[in-house]
C-alpha positions in Angstrom: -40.0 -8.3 -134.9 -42.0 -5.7 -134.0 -42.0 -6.9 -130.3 -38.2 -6.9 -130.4 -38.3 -3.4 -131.7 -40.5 -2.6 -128.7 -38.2 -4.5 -126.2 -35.2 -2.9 -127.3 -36.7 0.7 -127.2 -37.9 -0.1 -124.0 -34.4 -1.2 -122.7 -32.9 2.1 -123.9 -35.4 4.5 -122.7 -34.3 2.8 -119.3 -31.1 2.5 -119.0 -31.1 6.3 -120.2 -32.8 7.2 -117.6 -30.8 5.1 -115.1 -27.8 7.5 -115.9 -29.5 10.6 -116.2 -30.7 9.3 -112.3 -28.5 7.4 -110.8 -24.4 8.6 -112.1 -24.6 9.6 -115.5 -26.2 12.9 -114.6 -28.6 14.9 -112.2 -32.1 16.5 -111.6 -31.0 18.8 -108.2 -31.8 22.5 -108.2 -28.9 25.1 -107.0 -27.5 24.1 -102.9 -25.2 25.2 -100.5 -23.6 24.6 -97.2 -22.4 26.5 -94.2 -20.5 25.4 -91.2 -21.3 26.5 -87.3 -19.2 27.6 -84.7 -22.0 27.3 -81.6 -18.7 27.1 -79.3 -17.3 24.8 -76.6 -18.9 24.0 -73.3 -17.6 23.8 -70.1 -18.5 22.2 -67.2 -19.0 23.8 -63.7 -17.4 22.5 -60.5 -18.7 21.4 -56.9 -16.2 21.1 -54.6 -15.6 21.1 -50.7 -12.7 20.9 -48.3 -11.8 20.4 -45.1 -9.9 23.4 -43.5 -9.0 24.1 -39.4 -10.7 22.3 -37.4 -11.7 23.3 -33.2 -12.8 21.9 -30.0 -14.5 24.5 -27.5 -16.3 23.7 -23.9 -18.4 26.7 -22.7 -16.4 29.3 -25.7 -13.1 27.8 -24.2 -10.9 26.1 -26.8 -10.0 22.5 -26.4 -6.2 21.5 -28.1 -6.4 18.2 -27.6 -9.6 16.6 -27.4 -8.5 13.4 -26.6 -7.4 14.4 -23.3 -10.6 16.5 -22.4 -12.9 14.1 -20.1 -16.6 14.8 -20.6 -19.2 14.9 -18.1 -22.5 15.2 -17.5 -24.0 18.6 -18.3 -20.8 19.6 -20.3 -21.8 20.9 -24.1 -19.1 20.8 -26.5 -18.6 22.9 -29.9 -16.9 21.3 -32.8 -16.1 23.9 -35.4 -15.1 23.1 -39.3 -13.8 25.2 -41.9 -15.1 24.3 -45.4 -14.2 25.7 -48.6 -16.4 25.2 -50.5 -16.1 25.6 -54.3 -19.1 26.4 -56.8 -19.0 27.0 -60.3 -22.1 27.0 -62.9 -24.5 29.7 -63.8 -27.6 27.8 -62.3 -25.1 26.1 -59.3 -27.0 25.5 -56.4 -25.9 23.2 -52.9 -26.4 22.0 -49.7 -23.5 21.5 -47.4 -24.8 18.4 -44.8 -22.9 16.2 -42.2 -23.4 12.5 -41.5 -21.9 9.8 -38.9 -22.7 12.1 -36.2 -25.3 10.1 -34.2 -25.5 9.0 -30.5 -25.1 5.2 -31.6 -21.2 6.7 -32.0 -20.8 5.6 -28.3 -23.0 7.4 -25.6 -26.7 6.3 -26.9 -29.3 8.4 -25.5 -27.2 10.0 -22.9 -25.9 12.3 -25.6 -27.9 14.9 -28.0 -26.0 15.9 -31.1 -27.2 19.0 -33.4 -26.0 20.2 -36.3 -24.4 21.6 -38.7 -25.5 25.1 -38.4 -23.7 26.9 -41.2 -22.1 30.0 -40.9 -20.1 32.5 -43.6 -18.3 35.6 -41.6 -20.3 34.7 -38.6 -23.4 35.1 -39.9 -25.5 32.0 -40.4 -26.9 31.0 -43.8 -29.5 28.3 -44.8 -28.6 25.8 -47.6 -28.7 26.3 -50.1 -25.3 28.1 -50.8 -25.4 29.6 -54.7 -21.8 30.7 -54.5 -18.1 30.0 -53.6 -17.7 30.5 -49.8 -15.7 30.1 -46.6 -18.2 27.7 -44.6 -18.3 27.3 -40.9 -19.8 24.3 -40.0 -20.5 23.7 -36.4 -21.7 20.8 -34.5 -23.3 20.4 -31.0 -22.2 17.5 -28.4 -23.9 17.6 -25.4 -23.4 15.7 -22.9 -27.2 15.6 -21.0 -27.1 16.4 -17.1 -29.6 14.4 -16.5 -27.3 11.0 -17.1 -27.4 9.5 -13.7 -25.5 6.9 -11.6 -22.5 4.9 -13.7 -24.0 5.3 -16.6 -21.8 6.3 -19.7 -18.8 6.2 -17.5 -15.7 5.9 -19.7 -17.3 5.7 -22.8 -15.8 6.9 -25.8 -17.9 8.9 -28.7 -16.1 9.0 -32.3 -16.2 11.5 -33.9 -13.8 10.5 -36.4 -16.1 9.3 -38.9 -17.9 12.6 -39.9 -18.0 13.5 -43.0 -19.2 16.6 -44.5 -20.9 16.2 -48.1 -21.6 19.0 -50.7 -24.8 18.4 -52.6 -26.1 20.3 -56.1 -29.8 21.2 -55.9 -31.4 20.3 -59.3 -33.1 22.7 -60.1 -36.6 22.5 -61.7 -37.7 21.4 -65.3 -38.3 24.3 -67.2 -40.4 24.3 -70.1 -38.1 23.0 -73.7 -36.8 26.1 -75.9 -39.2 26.1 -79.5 
């Protein structure tokens, strides 16, 4: 009997202190909560676009370049407009230009340079840090020393370039404590 005693004494101490625990009651100290309003953040931009476009043969504009016949020793100027868009506190990018190889048609008989990048006619080295007016300009020359029938009526396209804006990552820097 005295073991039951025990048992039941037992049971109650527990299941006392199962709802002092667990629903029936509770052992925290004073709290409190507060909401943060850190605010919303936004995105920059990178953007580039195509604007007028020009032909020129020794500073003479070209309208039609599909009508101007190349020869040896000519060097021809192709101008681009790009507006080019950057947004972002720490926005950094490189304007470059691709597709604009001799394999295009005249193999080693040409020599093609560029882009040199120019804002207001002055030129500027990538890496552009804000919104500008680009000038892109690339270089077709046609060498002089292409001799005999060689190149004769070949076609170079041009069509095909493409102008790509680029963001600069810039480097790690060390984690906020």
């Amino acid at each position: 009997m005295k073991n039951s005693t025990l048992i039941k004494g037992t049971a109650a101490i527990a299941v006392g202190a199962a709802l002092l625990l667990g629903g029936g009651g509770t052992l925290a100290a004073w709290n409190d909560a507060a909401t943060a309003t850190p605010g919303t953040i936004v995105a920059g931009n990178l953007d580039i676009e195509p604007g007028a476009a020009s032909w020129y043969v020794d500073g003479t504009r070209i309208d039609d370049i599909s009508t101007y016949r190349v020869v040896p020793g000519d060097v021809l100027t192709f101008t681009q407009v790009l507006d080019v868009t950057l947004a972002g506190d720490k926005m950094a990018a490189s304007v470059s230009a691709s597709n604009i190889n001799p394999a295009n048609g005249f193999g080693d008989t040409v020599k093609v340079t560029g882009p040199k990048l120019e804002v207001d006619g002055v030129e500027v080295a990538n890496f552009l840090k804000t919104s500008k007016t680009v000038t892109a300009t690339i270089t077709f020359e046609f060498l002089s020393a292409t001799s005999g029938q060689t190149a004769v009526n070949e076609t170079y396209n041009f069509n095909g370039v493409t102008f790509t804006l680029a963001q600069e990552i810039p480097a790690a820097t060390a984690t906020q404590p």
